[in-house]
N, C-alpha and C positions, 0 to 999 in steps of 0.2 A: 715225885719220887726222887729220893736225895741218895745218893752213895757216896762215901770216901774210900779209897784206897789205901794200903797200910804202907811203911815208912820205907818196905824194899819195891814196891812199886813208884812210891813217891821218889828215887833214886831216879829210876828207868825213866819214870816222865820229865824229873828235873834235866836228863842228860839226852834225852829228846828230841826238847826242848830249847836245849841251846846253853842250859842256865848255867851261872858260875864258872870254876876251873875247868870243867868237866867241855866245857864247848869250843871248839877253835874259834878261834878271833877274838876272844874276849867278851864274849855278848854280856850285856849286864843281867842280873837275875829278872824272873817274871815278877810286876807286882802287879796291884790292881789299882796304880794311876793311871789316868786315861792316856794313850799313844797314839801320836797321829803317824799315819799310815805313810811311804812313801808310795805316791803310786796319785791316777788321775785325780784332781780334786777339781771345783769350780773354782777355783782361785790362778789367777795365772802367775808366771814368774819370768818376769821382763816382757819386751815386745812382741807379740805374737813375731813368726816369720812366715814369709810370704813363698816358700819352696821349701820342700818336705824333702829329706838325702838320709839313708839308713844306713849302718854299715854292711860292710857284707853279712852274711849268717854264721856265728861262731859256735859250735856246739858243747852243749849244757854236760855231757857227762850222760844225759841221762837216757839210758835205751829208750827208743821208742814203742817199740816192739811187746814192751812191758807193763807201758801206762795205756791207762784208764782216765776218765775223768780226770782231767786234769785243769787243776785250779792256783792262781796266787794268791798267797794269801800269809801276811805278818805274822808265822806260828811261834814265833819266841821273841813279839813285842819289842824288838830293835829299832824299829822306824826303818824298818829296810823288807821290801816283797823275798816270799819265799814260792818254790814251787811244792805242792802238797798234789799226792795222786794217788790211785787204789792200782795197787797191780792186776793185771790183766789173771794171770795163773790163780789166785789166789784171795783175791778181795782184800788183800789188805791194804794198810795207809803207808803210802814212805812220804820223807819230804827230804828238802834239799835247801840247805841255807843261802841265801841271798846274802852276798859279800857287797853291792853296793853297787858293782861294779857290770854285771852283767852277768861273773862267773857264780858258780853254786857250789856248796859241799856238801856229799852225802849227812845223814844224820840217820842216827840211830831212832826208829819209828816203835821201839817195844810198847813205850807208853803211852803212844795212842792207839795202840792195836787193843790193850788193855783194857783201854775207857771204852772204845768200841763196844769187845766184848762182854764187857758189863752192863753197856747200855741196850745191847742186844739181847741180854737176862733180861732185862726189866719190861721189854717191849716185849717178850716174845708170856711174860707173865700177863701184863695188862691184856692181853688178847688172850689168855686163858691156858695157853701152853707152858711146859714144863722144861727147864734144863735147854741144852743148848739143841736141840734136837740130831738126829740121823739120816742123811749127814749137815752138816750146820756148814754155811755159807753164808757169810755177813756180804754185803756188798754197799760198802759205805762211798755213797759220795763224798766228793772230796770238801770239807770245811771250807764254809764261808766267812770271810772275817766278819765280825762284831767288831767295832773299836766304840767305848762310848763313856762318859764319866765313872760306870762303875766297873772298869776296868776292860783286859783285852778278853774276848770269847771267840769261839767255836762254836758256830752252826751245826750243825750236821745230817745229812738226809743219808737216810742207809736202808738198804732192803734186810732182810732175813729168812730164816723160811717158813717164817708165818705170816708176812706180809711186810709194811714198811714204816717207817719210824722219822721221828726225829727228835734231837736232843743238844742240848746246847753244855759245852764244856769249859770249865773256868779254872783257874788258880784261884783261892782262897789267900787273905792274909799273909797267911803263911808259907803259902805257895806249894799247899799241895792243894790236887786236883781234884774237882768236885764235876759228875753229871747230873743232867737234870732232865729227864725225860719230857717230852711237853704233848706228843703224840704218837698213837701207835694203831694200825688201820690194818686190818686182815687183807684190806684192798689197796688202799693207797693215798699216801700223804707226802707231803713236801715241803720243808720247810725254806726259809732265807730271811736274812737279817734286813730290816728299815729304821734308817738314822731315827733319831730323838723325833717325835711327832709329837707329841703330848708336854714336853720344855722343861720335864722331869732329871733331866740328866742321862738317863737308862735309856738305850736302842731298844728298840723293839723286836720283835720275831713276827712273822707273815705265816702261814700255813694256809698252802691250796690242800682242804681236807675234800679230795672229789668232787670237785667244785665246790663245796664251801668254803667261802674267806675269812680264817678266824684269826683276829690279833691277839698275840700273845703281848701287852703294853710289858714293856720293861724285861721279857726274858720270864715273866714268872707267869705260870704256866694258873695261878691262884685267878690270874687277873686274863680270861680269856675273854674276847668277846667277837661273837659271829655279827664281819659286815656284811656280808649276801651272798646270795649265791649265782653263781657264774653259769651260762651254757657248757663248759665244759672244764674238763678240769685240767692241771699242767704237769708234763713232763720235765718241761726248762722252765717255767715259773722265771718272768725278769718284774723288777720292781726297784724303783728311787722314790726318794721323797723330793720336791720341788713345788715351786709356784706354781703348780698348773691352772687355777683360776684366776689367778692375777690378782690377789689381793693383798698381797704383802706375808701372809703366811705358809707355808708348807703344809701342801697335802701330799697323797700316796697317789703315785703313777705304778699300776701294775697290768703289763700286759699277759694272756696268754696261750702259751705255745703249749697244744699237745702232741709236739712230738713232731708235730707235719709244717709248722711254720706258726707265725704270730697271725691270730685269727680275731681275736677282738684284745681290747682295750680298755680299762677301766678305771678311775678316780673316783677317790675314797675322802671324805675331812666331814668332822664330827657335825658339821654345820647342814651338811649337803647327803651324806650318806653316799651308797655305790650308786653315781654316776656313769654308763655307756661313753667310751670317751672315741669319737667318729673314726675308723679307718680305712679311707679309699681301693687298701691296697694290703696284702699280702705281702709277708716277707720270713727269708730262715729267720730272722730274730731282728730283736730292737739294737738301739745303739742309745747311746747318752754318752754326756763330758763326763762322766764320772761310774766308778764303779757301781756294780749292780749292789742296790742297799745304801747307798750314799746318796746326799743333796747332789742332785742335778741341774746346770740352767735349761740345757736343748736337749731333744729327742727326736730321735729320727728313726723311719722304716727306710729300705731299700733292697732293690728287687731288679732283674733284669726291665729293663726301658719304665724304671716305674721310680721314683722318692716322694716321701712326704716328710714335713716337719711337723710338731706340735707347735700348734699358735692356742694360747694360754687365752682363758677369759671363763664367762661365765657357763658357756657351754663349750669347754674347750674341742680341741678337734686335729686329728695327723689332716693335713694340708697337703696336696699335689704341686707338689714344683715343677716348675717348667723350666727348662736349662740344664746344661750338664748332657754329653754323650753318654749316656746309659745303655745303650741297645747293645753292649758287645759285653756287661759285663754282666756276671749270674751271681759274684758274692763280693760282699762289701766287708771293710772290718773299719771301727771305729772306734774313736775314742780323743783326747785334746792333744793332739800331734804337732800344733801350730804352737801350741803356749800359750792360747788367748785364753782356758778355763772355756772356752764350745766347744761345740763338734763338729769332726771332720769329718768325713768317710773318705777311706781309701781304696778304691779301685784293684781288683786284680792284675787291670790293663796297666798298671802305672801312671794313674794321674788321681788328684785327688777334688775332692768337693767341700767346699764349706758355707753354712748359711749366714749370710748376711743382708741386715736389712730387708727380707719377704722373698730373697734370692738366692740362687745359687751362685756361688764364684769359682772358676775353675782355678787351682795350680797347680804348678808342675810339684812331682813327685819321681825319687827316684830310687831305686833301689830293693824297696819292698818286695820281699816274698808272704804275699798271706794266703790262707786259705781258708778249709770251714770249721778249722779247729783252732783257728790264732787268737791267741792271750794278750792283752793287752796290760800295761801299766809303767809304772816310771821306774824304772829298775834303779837306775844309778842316780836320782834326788837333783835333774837339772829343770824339772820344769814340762818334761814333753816327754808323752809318754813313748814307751818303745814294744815293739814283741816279743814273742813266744812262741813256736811254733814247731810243729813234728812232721817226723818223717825223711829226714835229711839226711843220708848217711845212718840210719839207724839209728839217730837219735833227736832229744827235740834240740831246736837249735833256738839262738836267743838275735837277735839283733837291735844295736841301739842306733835310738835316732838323735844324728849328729847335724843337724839341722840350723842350730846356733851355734 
């Protein structure tokens, strides 16, 4: 199901968005050439280092008090992370431009409240209801980026009040805005973005449809197909594409979380089908070098006195590590802190872990405030990614990792 918007909406979402005169700093308009994201990739940038130093916590501007779900995520296709969130009061979407730098500027959110609300007509139609109902509460999670040859997108997972949805939103051509409804469940769906699997060009779309695992190849919702079905279904849904079996090509790592922690594991490639992918061990969530939806090299769980890695083969499997004081700490946050393109996990205690060679190696770390809502990504384009995190003064706070 396809919508466009008319020429005074397309205004509201052009200035959004960031595009043209209309945006400070000069962003350049949205097209649909593919943009690489600023933010963790598998690729490194110079020498890994060997001691992890953050700056202090400098705050974003943005009340805390107010966000929801909060995600980063390239909303005006800059090559530079933005923060996007659902206000608490109200369910809607604001976002905040990413200057490069670590700081943010408000930005006018009309025209994604817009597509929202459209996209939440068309959901709340597919399940049989009419008009926006009484009273209407959209509750959109916050957009996952898409980046992939056929331009930048918008994931989207949002409630309604006839159940929950998901829909992917794009610039056309021309650069006005088009949704695309791909699911809509009386009960409950959720979608997220997975890099190019199929070598098509076009990212994909995931949807945990209550425990069903259907791929949407390419975003188009024509081309679905159910890989199996799961014990349970996900609330935080994490997924990358990577080598997990070691064969030189990219399959889907998708674990999942309902709600209560990461409870099993699963690998997906057209060869093999959904494979049980082994986990020792419990944990709040996964970690990977790279954003969730993106090529990954390492994967890790971690848990108070407890880590495992993925060790990749033909029946891959999260692995128990031995090493590293873990008994004092209850949350981890991770992501490529070091610059090497792996993963690190960082401690709440102030020290950090990274896998090398079937091992743990400990280094110093200093500075870090994280918790069990910290965001991770490369904010200011040096290579190593830095946080995001609320609660500080009332608002979230951002801190870079000055490390090199």
């Amino acid at each position: 199901m396809m919508f466009r918007w008319d020429s005074m909406l397309l205004a509201a979402a052009l200035a959004a968005l960031g595009c043209g005169s209309m945006s400070p700093g000069g962003v350049d308009p949205v097209t649909t050439s593919s943009t690489a994201l600023t933010g963790s990739t598998t690729e490194s940038s110079g020498e890994p280092v060997d001691a992890l130093v953050f700056a202090a916590p400098e705050s974003t501007g943005i009340p805390s008090w107010s966000v929801e779900h909060v995600q980063l995520a390239d909303v005006d296709a800059d090559g530079i992370l933005d923060v996007v969130h659902t206000v608490s009061d109200d369910g809607s979407l604001a976002w905040h431009q990413g200057l490069g730098d670590g700081t943010f500027v408000e930005m006018d959110a009309t025209g994604l409240d817009s597509a929202v609300t459209s996209l939440s007509l068309a959901a709340r139609e597919a399940v049989g209801l009419e008009g926006l109902g009484s009273p209407f509460y959209p509750r959109p999670r916050p957009p996952h980026q898409l980046t992939a040859a056929d331009g930048n997108k918008l994931v989207l997972s949002f409630g309604f009040d006839g159940g929950s949805a998901v829909g992917v939103l794009q610039p056309d051509d021309s650069g006005e805005w088009t949704g695309t409804l791909l699911a809509a469940d009386p009960n409950h769906v959720i979608g997220l973005p997975v890099a190019d699997l199929d070598g098509d060009g076009a990212a994909e779309v995931l949807l945990d449809h209550d425990g069903e695992l259907v791929m949407v190849w390419g975003g188009d919702p024509e081309r679905s197909e159910v890989l199996g079905s799961l014990r349970y279904g996900s609330i935080y849904p994490q997924a990358w594409a990577g080598d997990i079996d070691a064969d030189g090509d990219d399959e889907l790592l998708f674990f999942v979380n309902p709600a209560y922690g990461v409870g099993e594991a699963w690998m997906w490639s057209a060869e093999t089908g959904l494979i049980e992918v082994e986990t020792p061990h419990s944990a709040h969530k996964a970690w990977a070098s790279a954003p969730i939806g993106s090529r990954a090299s390492q994967f890790g769980l971690a848990t108070r006195g407890k880590a495992s890695w993925l060790e990749p083969g033909d029946l891959p499997a999260m692995r128990h590590i031995e090493g590293g004081d873990l008994e004092e700490s209850a949350h981890f946050t991770g992501g490529n802190f070091d610059g090497s393109g792996g993963l690190t996990l960082l401690s709440e205690d102030n020290w950090a872990l990274r896998y090398v060679a079937g091992a743990f190696e400990q280094i110093p770390l200093e500075g870090a405030q994280t918790g069990w809502h910290t965001l991770v990504g490369d904010l200011d384009g040096d290579g190593l990614d830095d946080l995001v995190d609320g609660g500080r003064d009332g608002s979230l706070a951002w801190q870079l990792n000055i490390s090199r």
